[in-house]
C-alpha positions as CSV (number, residue, x, y, z in Angstrom):
1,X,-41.3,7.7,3.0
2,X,-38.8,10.6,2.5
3,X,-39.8,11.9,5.9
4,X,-39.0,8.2,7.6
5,X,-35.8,8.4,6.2
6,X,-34.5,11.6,7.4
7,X,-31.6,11.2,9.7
8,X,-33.3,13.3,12.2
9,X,-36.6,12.1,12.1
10,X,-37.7,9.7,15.8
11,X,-37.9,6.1,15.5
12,X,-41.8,6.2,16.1
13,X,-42.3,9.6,13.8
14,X,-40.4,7.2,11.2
15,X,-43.0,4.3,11.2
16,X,-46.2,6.7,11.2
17,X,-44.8,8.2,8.2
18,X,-44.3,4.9,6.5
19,X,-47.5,3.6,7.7
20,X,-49.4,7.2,6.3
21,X,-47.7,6.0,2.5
22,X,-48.5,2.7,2.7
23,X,-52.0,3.7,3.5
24,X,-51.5,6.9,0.9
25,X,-50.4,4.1,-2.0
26,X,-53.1,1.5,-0.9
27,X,-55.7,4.4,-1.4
28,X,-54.4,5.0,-4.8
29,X,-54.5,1.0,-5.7
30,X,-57.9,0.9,-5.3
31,X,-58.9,4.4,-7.2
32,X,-57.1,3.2,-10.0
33,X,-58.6,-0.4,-10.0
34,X,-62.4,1.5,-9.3
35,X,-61.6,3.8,-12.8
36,X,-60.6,1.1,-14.3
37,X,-63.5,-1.4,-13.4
38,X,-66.0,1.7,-13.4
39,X,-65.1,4.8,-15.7
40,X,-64.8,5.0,-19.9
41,X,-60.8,6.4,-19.9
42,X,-62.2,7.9,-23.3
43,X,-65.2,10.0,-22.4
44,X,-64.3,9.6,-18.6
45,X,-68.2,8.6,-17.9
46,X,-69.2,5.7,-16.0
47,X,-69.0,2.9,-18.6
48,X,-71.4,-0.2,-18.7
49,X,-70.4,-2.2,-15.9
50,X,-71.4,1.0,-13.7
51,X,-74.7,1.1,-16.0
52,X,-75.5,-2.2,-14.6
53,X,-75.0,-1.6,-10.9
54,X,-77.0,1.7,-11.4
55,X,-79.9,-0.3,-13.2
56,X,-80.0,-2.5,-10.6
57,X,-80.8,0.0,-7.9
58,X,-83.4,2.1,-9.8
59,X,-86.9,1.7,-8.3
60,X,-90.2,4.3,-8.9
61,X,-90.4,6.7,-11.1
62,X,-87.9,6.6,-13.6
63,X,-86.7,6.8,-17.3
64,X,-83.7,6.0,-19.5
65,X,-82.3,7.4,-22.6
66,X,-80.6,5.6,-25.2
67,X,-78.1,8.2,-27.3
68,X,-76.6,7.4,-30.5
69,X,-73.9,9.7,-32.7
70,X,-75.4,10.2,-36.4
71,X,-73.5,8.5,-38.5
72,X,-70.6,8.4,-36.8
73,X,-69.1,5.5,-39.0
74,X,-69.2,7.6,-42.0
75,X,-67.5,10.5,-40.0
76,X,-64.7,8.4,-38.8
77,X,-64.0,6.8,-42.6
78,X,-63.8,10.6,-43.5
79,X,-61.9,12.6,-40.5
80,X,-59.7,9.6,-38.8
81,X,-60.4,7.6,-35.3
82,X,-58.6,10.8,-33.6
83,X,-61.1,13.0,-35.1
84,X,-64.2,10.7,-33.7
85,X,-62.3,10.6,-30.3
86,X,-62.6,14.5,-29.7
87,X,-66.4,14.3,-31.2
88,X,-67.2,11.1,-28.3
89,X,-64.9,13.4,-25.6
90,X,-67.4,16.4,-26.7
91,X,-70.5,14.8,-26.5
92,X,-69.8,13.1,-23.5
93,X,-69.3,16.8,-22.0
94,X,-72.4,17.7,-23.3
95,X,-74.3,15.0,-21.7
96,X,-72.4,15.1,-18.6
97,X,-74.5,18.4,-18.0
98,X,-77.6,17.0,-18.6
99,X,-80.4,18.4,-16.4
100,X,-81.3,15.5,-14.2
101,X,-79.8,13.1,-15.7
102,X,-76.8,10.5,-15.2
103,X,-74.9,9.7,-17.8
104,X,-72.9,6.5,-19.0
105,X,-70.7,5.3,-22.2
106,X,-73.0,2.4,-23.4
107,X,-70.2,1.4,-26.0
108,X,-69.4,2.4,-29.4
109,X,-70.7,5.8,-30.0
110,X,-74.0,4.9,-28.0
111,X,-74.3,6.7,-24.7
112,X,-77.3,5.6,-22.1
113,X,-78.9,8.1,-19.9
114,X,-80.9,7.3,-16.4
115,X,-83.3,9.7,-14.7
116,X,-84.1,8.7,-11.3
117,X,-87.5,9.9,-10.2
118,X,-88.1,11.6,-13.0
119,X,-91.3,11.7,-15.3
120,X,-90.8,11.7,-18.7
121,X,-91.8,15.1,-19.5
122,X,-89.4,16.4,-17.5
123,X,-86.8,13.7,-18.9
124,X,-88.0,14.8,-22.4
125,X,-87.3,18.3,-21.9
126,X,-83.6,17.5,-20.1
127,X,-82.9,15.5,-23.7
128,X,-84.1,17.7,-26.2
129,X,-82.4,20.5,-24.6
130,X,-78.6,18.1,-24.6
131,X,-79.8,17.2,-28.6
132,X,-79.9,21.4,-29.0
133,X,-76.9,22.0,-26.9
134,X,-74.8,18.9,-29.2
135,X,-76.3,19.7,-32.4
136,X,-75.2,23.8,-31.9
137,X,-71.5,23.0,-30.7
138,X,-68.3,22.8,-33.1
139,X,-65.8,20.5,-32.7
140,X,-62.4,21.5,-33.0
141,X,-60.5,18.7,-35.3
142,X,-57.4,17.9,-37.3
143,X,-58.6,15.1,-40.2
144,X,-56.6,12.5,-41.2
145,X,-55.4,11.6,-44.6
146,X,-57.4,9.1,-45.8
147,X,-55.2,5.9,-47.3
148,X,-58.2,4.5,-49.3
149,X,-58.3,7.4,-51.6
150,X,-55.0,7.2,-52.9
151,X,-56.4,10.5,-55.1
152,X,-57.5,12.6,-52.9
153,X,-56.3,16.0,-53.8
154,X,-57.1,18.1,-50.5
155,X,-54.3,17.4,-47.4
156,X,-56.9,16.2,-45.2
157,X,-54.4,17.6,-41.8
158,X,-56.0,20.8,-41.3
159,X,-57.8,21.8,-38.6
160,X,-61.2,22.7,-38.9
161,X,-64.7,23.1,-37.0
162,X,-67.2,20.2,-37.4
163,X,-71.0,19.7,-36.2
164,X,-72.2,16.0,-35.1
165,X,-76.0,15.3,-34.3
166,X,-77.5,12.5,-32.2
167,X,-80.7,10.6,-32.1
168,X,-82.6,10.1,-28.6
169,X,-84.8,7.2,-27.8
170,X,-86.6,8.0,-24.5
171,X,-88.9,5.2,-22.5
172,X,-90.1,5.7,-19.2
173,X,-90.8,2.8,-16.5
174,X,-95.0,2.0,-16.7
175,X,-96.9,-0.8,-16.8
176,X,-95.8,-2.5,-19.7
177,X,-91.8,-2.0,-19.2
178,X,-91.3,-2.6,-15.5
179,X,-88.0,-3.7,-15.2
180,X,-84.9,-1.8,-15.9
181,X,-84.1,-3.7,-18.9
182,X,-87.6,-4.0,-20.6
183,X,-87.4,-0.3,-20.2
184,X,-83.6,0.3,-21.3
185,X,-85.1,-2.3,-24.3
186,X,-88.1,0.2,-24.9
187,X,-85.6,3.2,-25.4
188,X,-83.6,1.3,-27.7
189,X,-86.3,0.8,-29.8
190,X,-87.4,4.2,-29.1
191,X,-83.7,5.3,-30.3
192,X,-84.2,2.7,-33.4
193,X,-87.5,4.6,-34.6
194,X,-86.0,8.0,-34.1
195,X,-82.8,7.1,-36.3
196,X,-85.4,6.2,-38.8
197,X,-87.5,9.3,-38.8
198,X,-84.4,11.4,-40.1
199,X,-82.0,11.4,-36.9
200,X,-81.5,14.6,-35.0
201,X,-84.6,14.3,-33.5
202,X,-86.0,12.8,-30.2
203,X,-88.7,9.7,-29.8
């Protein structure tokens, strides 16, 4: 648009450059509508709309993790809703690199994981290596006070390292769990058993 309005710019140079930004700001109209319809602003993984669309589309050989934060409630009553931000924004990165493996924000402090023509060994091995890499990170945080313990001796602002852990429930597509969801419904339960077992572990 500047270069249009230059005083010694041509008439016809003029409209290309004003045709290039239109086309320049209609380009940026629909990124912003696609993050917005598509992408978690918090983790900046696909969120579950784009689960959906990618469930849809799976075919063969395939399985699906279901990823839950341990007791990420309890953390958040103890560091602050910023605190669990950074810890979602971490694990997200972690699983971001998983080997194989595309990941999504499922909601919450649940993440979902799809491995396209992928056996579940090979799944398995790409998960309990993500649960290793998550469980040996630290998390650089700044806790907040906490308003309910009116007592509470210890400022609760200072920055300090923290661990998480997450539970893994794997299910692979067979002859029982065909469909994407009866297999997304399997690794739930899958997830379910493993939080039961102790957490920090992998079903």
């Amino acid at each position: 648009t500047a270069v249009a309005m230059l005083p010694s710019a041509r008439a016809g140079a003029g409209a290309v450059a004003l045709t290039f930004a239109g086309g320049l700001a209609l380009l940026a109209v629909l990124y912003a509508s696609f993050r917005m319809a598509f992408v978690d602003t918090l983790s900046g993984l696909p969120n579950r709309r784009a689960l959906d669309e990618a469930l849809a589309r799976l075919s063969g050989n395939y399985a699906v993790a279901m990823i839950d934060i341990d007791h990420f409630k309890r953390f958040n009553d103890t560091h602050g809703h910023a605190a669990g931000d950074l810890v979602l924004k971490a694990v997200a990165a972690q699983l971001r690199a998983i080997r194989g493996g595309h990941a999504f924000r499922f909601g919450g402090e649940e993440f979902c994981v799809l491995f396209g023509g992928t056996h579940s060994r090979a799944a398995t091995e790409a998960c309990e290596e993500a649960r290793r890499r998550v469980e040996q990170a630290r998390v650089r945080i700044r806790s907040a006070p906490n308003p309910r313990r009116r007592t509470q001796a210890v400022k609760r602002n200072d920055a300090s390292d923290v661990r998480v852990t997450i539970s893994i429930g794997l299910a692979e597509r067979d002859a029982v769990a065909r469909t994407p969801q009866e297999v997304l419904k399997t690794a739930d339960q899958a997830l379910y058993r493993a939080k039961a077992g102790g957490r920090n572990n992998l079903v």
